[in-house]
C-alpha positions in Angstrom: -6.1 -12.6 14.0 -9.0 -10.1 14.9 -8.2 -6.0 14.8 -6.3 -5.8 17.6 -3.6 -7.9 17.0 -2.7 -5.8 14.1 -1.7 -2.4 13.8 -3.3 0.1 10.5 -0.7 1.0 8.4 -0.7 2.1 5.0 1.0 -0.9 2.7 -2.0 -2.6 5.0 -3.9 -4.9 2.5 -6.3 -7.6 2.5 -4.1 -9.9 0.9 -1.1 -9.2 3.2 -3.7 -10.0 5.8 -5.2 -13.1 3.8 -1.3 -14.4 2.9 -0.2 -14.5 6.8 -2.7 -17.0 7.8 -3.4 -18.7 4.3 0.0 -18.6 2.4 -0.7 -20.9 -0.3 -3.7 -18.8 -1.5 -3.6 -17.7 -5.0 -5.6 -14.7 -6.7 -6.4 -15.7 -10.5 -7.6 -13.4 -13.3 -10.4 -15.4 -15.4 -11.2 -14.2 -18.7 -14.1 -14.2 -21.1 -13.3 -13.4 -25.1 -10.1 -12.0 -24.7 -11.0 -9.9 -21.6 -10.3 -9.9 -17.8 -14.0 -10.5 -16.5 -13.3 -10.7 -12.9 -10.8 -12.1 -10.3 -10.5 -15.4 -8.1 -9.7 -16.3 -4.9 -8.8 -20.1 -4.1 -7.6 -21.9 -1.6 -6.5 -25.7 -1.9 -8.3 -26.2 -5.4 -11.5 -24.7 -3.4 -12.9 -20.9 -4.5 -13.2 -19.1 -1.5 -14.2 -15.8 -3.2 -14.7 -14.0 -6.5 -15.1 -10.1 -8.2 -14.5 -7.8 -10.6 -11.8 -6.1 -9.0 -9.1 -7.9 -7.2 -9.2 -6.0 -4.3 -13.0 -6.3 -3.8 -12.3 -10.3 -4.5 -9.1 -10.3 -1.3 -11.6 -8.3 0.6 -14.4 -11.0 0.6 -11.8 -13.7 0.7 -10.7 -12.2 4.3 -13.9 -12.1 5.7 -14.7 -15.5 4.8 -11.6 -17.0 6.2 -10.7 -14.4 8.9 
């Protein structure tokens, strides 16, 4: 998948974009003493990527795996 094969609308996510090609991939919240610390992106057991914010942690995922 590579820019042009998609076209920009505005439900447009890296997660939607991340789920077509990968759609056993999971997004995990991981907390630390009762609060969210950060997000996780794994794929098959194996962490492909990891943030603060969700969308920051789909956003690395894809340009890892894209």
């Amino acid at each position: 998948m590579s820019f042009d094969d998609r076209t920009m609308r505005l439900d447009d996510s890296p997660r939607d974009r991340v789920r077509q090609v990968h759609p056993s991939i999971i997004c995990t919240a991981v907390y630390w003493n009762g609060r969210r610390a950060g997000y996780v992106v794994s794929l098959n057991g194996k962490t492909i990527a990891s943030a603060t914010q969700a969308y920051q942690a789909w956003l690395l995922a894809e340009a890892k795996l894209l």
